[in-house]
C-alpha positions in Angstrom: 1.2 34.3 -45.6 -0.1 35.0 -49.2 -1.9 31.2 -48.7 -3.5 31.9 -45.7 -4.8 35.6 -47.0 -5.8 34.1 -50.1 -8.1 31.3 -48.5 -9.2 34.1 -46.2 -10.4 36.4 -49.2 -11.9 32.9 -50.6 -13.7 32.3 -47.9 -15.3 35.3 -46.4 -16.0 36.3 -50.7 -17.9 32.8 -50.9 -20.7 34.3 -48.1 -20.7 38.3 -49.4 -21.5 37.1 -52.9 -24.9 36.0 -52.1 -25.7 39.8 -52.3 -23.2 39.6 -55.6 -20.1 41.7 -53.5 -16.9 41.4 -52.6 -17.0 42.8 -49.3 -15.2 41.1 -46.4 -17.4 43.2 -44.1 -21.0 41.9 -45.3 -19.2 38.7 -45.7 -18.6 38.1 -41.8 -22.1 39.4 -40.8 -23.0 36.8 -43.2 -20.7 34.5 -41.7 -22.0 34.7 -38.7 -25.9 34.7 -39.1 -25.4 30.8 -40.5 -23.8 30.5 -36.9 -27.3 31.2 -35.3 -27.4 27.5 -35.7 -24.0 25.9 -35.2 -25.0 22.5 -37.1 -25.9 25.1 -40.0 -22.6 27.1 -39.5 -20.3 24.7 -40.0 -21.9 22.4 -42.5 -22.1 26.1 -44.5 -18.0 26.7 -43.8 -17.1 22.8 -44.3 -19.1 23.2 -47.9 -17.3 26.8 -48.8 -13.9 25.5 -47.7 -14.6 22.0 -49.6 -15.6 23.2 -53.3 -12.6 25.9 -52.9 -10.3 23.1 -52.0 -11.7 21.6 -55.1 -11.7 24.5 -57.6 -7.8 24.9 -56.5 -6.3 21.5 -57.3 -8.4 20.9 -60.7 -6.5 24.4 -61.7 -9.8 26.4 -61.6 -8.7 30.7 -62.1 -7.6 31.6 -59.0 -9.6 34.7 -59.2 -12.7 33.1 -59.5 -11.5 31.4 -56.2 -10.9 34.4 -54.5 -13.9 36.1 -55.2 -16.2 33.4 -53.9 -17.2 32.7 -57.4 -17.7 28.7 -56.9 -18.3 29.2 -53.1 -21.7 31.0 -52.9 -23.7 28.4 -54.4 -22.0 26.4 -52.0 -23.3 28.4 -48.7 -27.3 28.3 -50.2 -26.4 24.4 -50.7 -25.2 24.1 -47.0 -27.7 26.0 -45.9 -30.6 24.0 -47.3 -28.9 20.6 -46.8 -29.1 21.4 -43.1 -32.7 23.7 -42.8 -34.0 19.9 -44.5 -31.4 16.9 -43.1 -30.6 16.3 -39.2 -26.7 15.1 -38.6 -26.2 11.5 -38.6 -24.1 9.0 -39.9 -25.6 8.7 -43.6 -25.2 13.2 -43.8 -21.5 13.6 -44.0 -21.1 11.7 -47.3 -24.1 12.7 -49.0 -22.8 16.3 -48.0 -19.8 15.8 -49.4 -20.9 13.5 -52.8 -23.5 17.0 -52.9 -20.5 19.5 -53.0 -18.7 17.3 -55.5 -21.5 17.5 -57.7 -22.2 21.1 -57.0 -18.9 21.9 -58.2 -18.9 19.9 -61.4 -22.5 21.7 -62.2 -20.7 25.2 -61.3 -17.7 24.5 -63.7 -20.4 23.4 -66.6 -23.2 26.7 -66.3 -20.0 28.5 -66.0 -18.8 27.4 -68.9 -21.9 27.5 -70.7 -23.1 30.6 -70.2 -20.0 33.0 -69.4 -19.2 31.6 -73.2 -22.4 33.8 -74.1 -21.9 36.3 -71.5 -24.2 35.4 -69.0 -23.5 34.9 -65.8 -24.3 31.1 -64.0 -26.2 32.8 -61.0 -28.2 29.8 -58.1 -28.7 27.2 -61.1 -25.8 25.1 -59.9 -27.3 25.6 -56.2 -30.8 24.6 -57.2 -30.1 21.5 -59.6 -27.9 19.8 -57.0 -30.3 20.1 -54.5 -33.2 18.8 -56.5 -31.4 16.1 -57.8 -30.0 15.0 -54.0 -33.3 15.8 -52.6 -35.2 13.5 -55.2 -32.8 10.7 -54.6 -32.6 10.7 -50.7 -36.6 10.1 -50.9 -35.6 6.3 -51.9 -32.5 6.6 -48.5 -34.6 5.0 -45.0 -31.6 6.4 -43.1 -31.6 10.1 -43.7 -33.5 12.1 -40.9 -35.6 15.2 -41.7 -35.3 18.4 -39.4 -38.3 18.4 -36.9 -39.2 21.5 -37.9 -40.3 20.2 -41.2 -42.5 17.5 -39.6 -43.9 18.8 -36.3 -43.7 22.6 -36.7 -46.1 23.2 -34.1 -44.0 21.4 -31.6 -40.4 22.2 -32.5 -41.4 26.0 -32.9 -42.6 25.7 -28.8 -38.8 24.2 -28.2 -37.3 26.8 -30.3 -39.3 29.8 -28.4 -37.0 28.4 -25.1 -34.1 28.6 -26.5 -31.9 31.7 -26.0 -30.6 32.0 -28.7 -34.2 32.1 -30.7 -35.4 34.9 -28.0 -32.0 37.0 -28.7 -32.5 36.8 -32.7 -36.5 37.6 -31.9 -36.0 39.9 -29.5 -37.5 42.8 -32.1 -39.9 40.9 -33.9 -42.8 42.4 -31.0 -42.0 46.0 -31.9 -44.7 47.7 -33.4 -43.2 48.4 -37.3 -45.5 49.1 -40.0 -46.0 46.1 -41.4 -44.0 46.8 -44.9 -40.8 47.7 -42.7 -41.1 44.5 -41.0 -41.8 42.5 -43.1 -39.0 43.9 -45.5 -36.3 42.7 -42.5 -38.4 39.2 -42.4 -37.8 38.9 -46.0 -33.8 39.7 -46.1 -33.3 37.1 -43.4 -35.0 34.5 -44.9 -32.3 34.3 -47.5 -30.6 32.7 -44.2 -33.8 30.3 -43.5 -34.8 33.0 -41.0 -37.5 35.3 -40.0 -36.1 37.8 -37.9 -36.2 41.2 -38.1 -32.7 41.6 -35.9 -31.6 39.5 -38.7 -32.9 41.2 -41.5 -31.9 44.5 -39.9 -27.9 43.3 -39.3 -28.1 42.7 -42.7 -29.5 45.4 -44.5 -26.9 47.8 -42.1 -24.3 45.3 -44.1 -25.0 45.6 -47.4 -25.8 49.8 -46.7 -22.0 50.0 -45.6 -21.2 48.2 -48.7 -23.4 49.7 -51.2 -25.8 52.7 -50.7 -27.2 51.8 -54.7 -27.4 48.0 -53.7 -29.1 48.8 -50.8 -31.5 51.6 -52.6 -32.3 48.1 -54.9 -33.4 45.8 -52.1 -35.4 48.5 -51.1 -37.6 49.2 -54.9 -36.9 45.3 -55.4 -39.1 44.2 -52.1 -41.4 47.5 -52.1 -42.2 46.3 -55.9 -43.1 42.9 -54.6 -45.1 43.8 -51.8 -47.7 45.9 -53.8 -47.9 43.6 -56.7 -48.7 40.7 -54.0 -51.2 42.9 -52.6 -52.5 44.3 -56.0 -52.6 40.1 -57.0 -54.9 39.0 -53.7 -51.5 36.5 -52.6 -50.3 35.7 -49.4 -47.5 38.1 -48.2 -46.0 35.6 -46.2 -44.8 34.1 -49.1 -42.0 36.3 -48.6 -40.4 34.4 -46.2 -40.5 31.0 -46.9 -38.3 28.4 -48.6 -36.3 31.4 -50.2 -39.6 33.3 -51.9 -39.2 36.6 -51.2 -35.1 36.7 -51.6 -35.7 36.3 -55.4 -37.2 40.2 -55.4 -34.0 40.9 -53.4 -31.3 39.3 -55.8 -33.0 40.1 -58.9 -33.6 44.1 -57.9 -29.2 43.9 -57.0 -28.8 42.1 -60.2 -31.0 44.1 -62.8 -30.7 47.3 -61.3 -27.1 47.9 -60.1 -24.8 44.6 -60.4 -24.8 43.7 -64.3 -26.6 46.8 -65.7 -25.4 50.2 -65.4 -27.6 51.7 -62.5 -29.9 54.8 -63.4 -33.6 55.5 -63.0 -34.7 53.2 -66.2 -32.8 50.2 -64.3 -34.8 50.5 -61.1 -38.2 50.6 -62.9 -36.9 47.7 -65.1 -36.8 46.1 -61.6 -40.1 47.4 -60.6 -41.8 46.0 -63.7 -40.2 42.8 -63.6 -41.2 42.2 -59.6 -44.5 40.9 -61.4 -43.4 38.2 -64.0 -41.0 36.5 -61.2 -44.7 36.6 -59.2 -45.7 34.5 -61.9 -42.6 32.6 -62.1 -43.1 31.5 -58.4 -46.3 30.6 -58.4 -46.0 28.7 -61.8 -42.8 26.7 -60.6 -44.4 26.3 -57.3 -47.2 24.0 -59.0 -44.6 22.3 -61.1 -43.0 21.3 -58.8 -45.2 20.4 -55.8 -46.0 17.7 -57.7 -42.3 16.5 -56.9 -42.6 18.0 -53.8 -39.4 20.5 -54.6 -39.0 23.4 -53.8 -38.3 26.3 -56.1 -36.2 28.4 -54.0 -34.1 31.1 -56.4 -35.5 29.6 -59.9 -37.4 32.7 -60.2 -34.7 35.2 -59.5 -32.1 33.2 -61.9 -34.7 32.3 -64.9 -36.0 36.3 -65.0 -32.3 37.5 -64.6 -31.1 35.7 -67.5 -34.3 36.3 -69.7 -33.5 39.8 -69.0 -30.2 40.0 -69.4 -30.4 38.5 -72.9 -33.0 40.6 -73.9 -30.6 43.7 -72.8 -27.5 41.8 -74.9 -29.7 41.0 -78.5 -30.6 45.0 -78.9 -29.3 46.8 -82.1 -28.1 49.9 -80.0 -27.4 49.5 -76.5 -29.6 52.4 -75.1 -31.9 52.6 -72.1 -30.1 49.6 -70.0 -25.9 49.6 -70.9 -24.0 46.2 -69.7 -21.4 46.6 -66.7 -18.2 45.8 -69.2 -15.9 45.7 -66.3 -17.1 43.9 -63.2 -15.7 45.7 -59.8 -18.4 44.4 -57.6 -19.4 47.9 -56.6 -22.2 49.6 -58.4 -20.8 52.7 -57.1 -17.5 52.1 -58.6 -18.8 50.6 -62.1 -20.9 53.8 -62.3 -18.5 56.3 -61.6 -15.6 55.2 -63.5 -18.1 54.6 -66.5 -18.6 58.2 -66.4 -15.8 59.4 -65.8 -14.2 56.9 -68.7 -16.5 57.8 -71.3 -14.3 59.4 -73.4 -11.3 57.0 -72.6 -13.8 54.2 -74.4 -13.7 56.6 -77.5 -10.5 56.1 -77.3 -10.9 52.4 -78.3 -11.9 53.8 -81.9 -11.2 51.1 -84.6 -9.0 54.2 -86.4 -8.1 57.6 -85.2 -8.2 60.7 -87.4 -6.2 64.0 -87.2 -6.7 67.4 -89.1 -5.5 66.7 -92.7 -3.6 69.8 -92.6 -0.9 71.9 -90.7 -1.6 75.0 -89.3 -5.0 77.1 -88.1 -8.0 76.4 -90.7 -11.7 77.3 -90.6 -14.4 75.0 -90.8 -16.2 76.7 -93.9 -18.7 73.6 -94.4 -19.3 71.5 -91.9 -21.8 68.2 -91.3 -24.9 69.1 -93.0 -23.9 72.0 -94.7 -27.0 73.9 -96.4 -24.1 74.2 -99.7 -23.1 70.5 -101.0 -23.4 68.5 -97.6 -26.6 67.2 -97.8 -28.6 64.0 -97.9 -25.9 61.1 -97.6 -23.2 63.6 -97.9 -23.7 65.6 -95.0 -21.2 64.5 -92.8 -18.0 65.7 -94.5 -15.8 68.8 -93.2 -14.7 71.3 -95.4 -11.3 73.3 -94.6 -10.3 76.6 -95.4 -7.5 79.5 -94.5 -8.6 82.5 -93.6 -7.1 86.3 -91.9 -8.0 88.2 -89.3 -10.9 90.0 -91.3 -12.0 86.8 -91.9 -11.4 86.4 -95.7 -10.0 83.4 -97.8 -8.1 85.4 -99.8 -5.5 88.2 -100.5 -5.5 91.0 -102.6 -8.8 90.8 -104.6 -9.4 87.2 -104.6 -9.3 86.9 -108.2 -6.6 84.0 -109.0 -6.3 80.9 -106.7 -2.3 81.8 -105.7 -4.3 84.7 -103.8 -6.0 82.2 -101.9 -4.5 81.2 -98.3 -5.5 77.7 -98.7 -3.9 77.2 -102.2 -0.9 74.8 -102.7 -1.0 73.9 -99.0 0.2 70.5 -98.0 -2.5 68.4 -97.5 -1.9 65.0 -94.9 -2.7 61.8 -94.4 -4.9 62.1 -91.0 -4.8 58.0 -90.3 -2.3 55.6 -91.9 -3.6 53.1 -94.1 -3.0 51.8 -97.6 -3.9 54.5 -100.6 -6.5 52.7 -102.5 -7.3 55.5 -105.4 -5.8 58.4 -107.0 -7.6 61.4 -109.4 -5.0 63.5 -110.7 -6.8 64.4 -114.0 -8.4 67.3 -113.4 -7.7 71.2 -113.9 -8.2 73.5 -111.0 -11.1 76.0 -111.8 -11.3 79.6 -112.3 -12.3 80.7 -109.2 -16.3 81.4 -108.7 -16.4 78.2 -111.2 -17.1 75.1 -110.7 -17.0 71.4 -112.9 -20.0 69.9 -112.2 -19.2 66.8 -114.5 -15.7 66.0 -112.3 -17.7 66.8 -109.0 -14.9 65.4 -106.7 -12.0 67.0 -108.3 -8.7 65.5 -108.0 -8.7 63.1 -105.2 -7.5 60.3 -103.0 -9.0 57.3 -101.3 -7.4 55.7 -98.0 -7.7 52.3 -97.3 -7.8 52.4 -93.3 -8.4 48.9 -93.1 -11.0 47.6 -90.9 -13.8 48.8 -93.2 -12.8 52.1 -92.9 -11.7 54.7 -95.9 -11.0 58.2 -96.2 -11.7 60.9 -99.1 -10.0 64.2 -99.4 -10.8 65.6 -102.7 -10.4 69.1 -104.6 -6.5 68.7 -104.5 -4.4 70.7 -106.8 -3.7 68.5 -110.2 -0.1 66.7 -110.7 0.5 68.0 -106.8 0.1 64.4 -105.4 2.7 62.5 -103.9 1.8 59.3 -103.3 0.9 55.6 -105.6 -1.7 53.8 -105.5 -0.7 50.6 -103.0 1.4 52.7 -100.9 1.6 52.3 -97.2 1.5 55.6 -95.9 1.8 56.8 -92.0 -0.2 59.5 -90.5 1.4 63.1 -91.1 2.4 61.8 -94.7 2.3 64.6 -97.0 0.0 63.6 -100.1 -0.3 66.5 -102.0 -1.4 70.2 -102.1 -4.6 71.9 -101.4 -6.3 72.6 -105.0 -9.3 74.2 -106.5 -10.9 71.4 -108.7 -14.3 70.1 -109.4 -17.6 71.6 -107.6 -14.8 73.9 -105.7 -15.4 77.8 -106.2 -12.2 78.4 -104.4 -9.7 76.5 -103.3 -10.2 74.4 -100.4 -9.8 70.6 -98.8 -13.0 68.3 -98.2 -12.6 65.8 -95.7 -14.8 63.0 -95.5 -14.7 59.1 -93.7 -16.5 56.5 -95.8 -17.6 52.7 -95.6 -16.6 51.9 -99.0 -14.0 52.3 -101.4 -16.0 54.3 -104.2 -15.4 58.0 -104.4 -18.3 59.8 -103.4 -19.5 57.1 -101.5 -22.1 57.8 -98.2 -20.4 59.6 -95.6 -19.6 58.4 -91.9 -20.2 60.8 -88.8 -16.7 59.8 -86.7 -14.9 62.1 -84.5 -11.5 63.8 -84.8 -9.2 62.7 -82.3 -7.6 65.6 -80.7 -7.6 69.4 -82.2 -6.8 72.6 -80.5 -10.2 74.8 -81.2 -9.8 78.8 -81.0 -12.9 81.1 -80.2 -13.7 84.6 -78.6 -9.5 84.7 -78.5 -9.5 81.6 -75.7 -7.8 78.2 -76.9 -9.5 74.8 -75.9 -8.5 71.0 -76.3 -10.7 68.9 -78.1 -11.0 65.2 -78.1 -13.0 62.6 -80.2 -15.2 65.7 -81.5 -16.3 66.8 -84.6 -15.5 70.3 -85.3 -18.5 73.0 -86.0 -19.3 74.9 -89.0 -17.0 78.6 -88.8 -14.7 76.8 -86.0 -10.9 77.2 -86.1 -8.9 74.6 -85.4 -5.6 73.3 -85.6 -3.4 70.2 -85.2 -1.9 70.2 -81.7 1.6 71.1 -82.1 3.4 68.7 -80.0 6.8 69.0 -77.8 9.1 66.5 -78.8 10.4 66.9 -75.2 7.0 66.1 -73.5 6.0 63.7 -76.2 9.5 61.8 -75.7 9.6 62.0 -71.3 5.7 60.8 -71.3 6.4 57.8 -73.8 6.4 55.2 -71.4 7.9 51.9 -72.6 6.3 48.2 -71.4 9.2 46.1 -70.1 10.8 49.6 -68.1 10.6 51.1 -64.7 9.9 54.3 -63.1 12.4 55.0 -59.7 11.1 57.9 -57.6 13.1 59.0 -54.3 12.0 61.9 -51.9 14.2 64.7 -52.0 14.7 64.6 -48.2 15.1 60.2 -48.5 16.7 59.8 -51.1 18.6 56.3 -50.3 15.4 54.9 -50.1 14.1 54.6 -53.7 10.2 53.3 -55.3 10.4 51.3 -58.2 7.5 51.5 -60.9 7.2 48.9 -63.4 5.3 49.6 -66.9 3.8 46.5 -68.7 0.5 45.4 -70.6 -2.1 43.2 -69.9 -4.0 40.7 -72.0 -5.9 43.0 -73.8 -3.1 45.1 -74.6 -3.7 47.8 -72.4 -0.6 49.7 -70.8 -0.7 50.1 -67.2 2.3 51.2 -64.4 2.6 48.6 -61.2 3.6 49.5 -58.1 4.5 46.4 -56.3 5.0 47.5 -52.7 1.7 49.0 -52.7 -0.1 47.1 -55.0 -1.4 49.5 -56.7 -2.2 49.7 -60.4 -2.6 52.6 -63.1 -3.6 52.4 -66.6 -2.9 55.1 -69.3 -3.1 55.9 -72.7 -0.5 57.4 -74.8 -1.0 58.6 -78.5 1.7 61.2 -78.9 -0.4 64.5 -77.7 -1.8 63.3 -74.8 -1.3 61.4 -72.3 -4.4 60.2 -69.6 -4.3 58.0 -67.0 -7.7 56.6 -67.2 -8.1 53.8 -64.6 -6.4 53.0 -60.5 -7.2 50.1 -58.9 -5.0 50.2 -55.4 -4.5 52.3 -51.9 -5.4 55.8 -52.7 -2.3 56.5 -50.1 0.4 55.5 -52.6 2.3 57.9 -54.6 1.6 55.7 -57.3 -2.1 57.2 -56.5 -1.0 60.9 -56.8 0.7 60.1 -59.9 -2.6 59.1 -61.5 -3.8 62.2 -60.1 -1.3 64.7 -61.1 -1.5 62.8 -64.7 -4.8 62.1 -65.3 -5.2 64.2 -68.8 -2.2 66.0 -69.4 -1.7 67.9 -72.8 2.1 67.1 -74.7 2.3 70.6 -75.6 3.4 73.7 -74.2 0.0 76.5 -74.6 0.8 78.7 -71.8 -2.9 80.1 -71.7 -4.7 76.4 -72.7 -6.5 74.7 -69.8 -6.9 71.1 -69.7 -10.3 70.1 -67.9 -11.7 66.6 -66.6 -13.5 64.7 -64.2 -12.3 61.9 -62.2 -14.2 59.0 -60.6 -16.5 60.8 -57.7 -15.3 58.4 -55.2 -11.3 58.7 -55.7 -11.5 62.0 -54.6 -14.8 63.0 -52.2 -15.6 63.8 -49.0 -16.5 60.5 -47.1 -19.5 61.8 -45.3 -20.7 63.7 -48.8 -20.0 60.6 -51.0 -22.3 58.7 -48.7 -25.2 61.2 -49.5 -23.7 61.2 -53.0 -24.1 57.3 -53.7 -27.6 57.2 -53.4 -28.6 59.8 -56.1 -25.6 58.7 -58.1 -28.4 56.9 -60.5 -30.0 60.2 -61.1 -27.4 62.8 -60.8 -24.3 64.2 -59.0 -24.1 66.7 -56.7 -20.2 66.8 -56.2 -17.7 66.1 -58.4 -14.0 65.4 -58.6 -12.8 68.4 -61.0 -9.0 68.5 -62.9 -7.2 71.0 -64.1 -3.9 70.7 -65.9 -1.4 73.0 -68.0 1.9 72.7 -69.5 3.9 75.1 -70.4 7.8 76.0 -71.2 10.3 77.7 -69.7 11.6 81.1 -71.3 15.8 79.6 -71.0 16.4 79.2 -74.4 19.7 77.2 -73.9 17.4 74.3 -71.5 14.6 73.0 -73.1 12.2 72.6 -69.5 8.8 72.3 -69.5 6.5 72.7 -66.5 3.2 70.8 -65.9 1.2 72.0 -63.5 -2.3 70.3 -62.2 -4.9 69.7 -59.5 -7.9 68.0 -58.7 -10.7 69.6 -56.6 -13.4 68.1 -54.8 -16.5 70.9 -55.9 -20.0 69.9 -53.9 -22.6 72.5 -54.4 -20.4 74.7 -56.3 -17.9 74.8 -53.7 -14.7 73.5 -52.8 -14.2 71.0 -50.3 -10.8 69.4 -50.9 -7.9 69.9 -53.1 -4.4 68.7 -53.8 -1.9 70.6 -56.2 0.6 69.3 -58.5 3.9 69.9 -60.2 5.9 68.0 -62.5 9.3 69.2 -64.7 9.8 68.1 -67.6 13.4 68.4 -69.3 15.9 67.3 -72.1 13.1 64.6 -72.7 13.1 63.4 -69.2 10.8 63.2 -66.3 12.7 65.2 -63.5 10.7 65.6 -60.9 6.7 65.5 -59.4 5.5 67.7 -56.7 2.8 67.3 -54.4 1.2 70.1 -52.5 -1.7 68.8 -50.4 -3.2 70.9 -47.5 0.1 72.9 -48.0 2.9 70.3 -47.2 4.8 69.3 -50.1 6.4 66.5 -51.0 8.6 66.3 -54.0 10.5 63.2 -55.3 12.6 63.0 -58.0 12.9 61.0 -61.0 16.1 58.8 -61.6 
């Protein structure tokens, strides 16, 4: 059963990724346009079926298989192998020798270019068929299609046919011109010119893609006013394969490989003239071959593009698709909604150096000392509820909150240099000649040190070559060098030399209080007069929520409980954990760093509790706050109206109108003998400000256990327990 699904998926994938999708539904409309003409049909399905049959036994990636990856160049090969050849006895094995060849070519561009992150587009498509076509000019017993000889005559037979006056039947309707000839063009990708044709296809790739559609749209409408701005023929647009380069490049450049926004589709705009140039250049190189160019333009302006995008110094204006879903409404929303996750991927993360709430007396670009290549370093401080540093008059540094403090290690790493040399100052003075005070340097590794400085002398706790661990107690808050009163300075460097220039990074996660509310923050940088704190984490939260690779998760439903669901927690290649659900086959990756846990990714059937799970977890706090809020956004299209998402897609480039909101809190029970902890979460569908859908959640957490998960949605609940 799995073979048979699998060569399904292989084949249907091979025609839907023409228009660079995996759909099976705009792969069976394309499936059965090249059945207009049955010689073409089944030459097209013989060639998919043949280079997959191929890829399979030479142990080519079976994913690449399955997602038509070596079968689309194959259905443009078929397709032009019978638009030029009649069947005779001579076709079959050149066919077949051409397939062979085709795949050989698909394996090397692939190879050659996915090395350098490029993709291998119609270049093993148009090679074979030049080569095969320039050899077969030398082969007396190869036949060439009537139409390509007498076209007067042949068209006259054709106009009898059925068939022809079914796929016509709307090319007499009175469209403006642009609207016809925009179906003409789509169905000459086919070796048609049909607006039925065009029409059945531009319906397909709507239903698969509102953005891919919105492309083919600005990709032809670009075309067909720089023609007419240029004095050139707009019939161009349907012959030998023309006008589908404006329709593959606009999917390509403006939704498939680059992130799709507004400076995308002008991108494609603006580029509609140079593949102009491009056809009419390659059309005079090679007419004197007698070749045709066919996609050359779209593949050789994709690529120039593309590389152009890939050899930038910052990656603004265009950003790379990292993770190819084959949706552009899918790689866009989960972008956005994973933004922070890819902070997440942070060569080194960094914690308060301290315990306990502290204010933010100088932050980056302080008017005091952080200025000039110092201004991004953080400067920590104690203070009351008046708002001083101090008690009692302020006049010795023991009065001072922040004095003899532990300070921490906020990253582990490797202590690379120690100060412990210098007296701590009177306070209001300040030694301008030790400027640093006492400090220490943290190797971090990966090019990456810290600096905390102004540490109290002979207070340090640590050697120099010492491993340390995050939370490692180095020594106490102090008051030396350019210190008036005692404080900590905080500061991430790219070198090992105290006092080096300082590097703007983020803090990882930090609990910030203001105008008496609390609020979680992660991978920000704390303001100037901000008070923040480490997050004070519940070892029984921390411990259920630590989920192991190489374990399961068993779920039963309370009112089923013979029947259990088996999770299984793993990593993948990249080392990223994710929990598999098997009967569903359903997927859910997380991240785990000991005070939060996220679930940032779901690949699967959104009617799987493995689905809600992601749901009720998506960012959930290990600490009990009782008054905290935990707020996010999920992927629009995991949780949206159907009918609004539709509207939704098509703007998605410029903005959102809905959004999937999430809410989570945690908080303890008041039993002091049971250590539970309740979590409690939902996810709302808000369009226009107001709510459209919602589903609530509820898990308990005890004696460092995952007990149960509740599921309130369109009030029935469902709750299943944890083994």
């Amino acid at each position: 059963m799995d073979k048979v699904k699998s060569l399904i998926n292989s084949t249907v994938r091979s025609y839907s990724q023409i228009f660079f999708s995996v759909n099976k539904i705009i792969g069976l409309i394309i499936f059965l346009i090249t059945f207009i003409d049955i010689f073409t049909g089944i030459c097209t399905l013989t060639g998919v079926l043949f280079i997959n049959f191929l890829a399979k036994i030479f142990g080519c990636y079976k994913s690449d298989i399955d997602n038509g990856i070596f079968g689309f160049n194959a259905v443009l090969l078929s397709m032009a192998f019978t638009f030029e050849y009649k069947f005779n006895g001579i076709f079959l094995p050149i066919f077949f020798i051409s397939i062979i060849l085709l795949f050989l070519l698909t394996v090397y561009f692939q190879n050659r270019l996915n090395n350098k992150g490029l993709p291998f587009l119609t270049f093993p498509f148009l090679i074979t068929y030049w080569i095969i076509f320039l050899s077969l000019g030398n082969v007396s017993f190869i036949e060439y299609q009537d139409k390509l000889i007498y076209l007067d005559n042949y068209q006259s037979k054709e106009q009898l046919s059925a068939i022809y006056n079914f796929v016509h039947c709307l090319d007499s309707l009175q469209l403006p011109q642009i609207v016809s000839a925009y179906f003409k063009t789509l169905s000459s990708v086919f070796f048609q010119s049909s607006v039925l044709v065009g029409l059945v296809l531009s319906l397909g790739i709507l239903y698969t893609s509102r953005i891919a559609f919105s492309t083919t749209i600005i990709g032809f409408a670009a075309a067909y006013y720089w023609l007419i701005l240029l004095g050139l023929d707009l019939n161009i647009l349907v012959q030998n394969l023309q006008g589908t380069n404006f329709i593959f490049m606009a999917i390509a450049l403006g939704s498939f490989f680059i992130l799709p926004n507004y400076k995308s589709y002008l991108a494609v705009f603006f580029l509609a003239p140079i593949v102009v140039l491009f056809l009419i250049t390659g059309e005079k190189i090679f007419n004197v071959f007698q070749l045709k160019t066919f996609t050359l333009s779209f593949s050789l302006v994709t690529i120039l593009f593309l590389i152009f995008v890939k050899n930038r110094y910052t990656q603004n204006h265009f950003k790379l698709i990292a993770i190819q879903y084959y949706s552009p409404e899918k790689a866009l929303y989960k972008t956005l909604s994973n933004a922070k996750h890819l902070k997440n991927t942070l060569i080194k993360k960094f914690e308060i150096p301290c315990w306990g709430k502290w204010k933010i007396t100088q932050g980056y670009f302080g008017k005091i000392t952080h200025l000039g290549d110092w201004a991004n370093a953080l400067d920590f401080s104690i203070v009351d509820k008046k708002e001083k540093t101090y008690m009692n008059y302020g006049e010795k540094t023991t009065d001072f909150y922040a004095y003899d403090k532990p300070v921490l290690a906020s990253a582990e790493g490797y202590v690379y240099d120690i100060t412990n040399n210098v007296n701590d100052n009177n306070i209001g003075d300040v030694d301008t000649e030790n400027n640093w005070g006492n400090t220490i340097i943290i190797n971090h590794m990966n090019g990456i040190f810290s600096q905390i400085s102004h540490l109290k002398k002979d207070s340090i706790k640590v050697d120099i070559g010492n491993f340390i661990t995050k939370d490692t107690q180095l020594a106490n808050c102090g008051n030396s060098g350019r210190s008036p009163e005692p404080h900590i300075h905080f500061q991430i460097q790219l070198s090992p030399v105290k006092g080096s220039k300082t590097l703007a990074y983020p803090l990882t996660n930090y609990i910030l209080y203001k105008n008496n509310e609390i609020s979680l923050k992660t991978f920000e940088t704390p303001k100037e007069n901000d008070i923040i704190s480490r997050i004070d984490v519940s070892k029984n939260l921390s411990e259920a929520f630590n989920l192991k690779p190489n374990s399961e998760i068993i779920l039963r439903n309370e009112k089923d409980l013979d029947n259990a669901i088996t999770w299984k927690i793993n990593t993948d290649s990249y080392n990223n954990k994710y929990i598999k659900c098997e009967q569903t086959n359903s997927t859910v990756w997380f991240n785990y760093d000991g005070a939060i846990f996220s679930t940032y990714d779901f690949e699967g059937d959104t009617k799987s509790l493995l689905f809600d799970f992601y749901l009720a977890t998506h960012k959930i706090l290990l600490a009990s706050y009782k008054n905290l809020k935990v707020e996010d956004f999920f992927p629009t299209m995991y949780f949206c109206n159907s009918f609004v998402l539709f509207f939704q897609d098509f703007i998605a480039p410029f903005g959102h109108f809905t959004k999937s909101k999430y809410i989570s809190n945690s908080y303890s029970s008041d039993n002091i003998f049971s250590k539970e902890e309740t979590i409690k979460s939902s996810v709302a569908n808000v369009t226009f400000s107001k709510k459209l859908k919602e589903r609530n959640f509820e898990i308990i957490v005890k004696d460092n256990k995952l007990k149960s998960l509740s599921i309130n949605n369109k009030e029935k609940i469902c709750k299943y327990i944890f083994d």
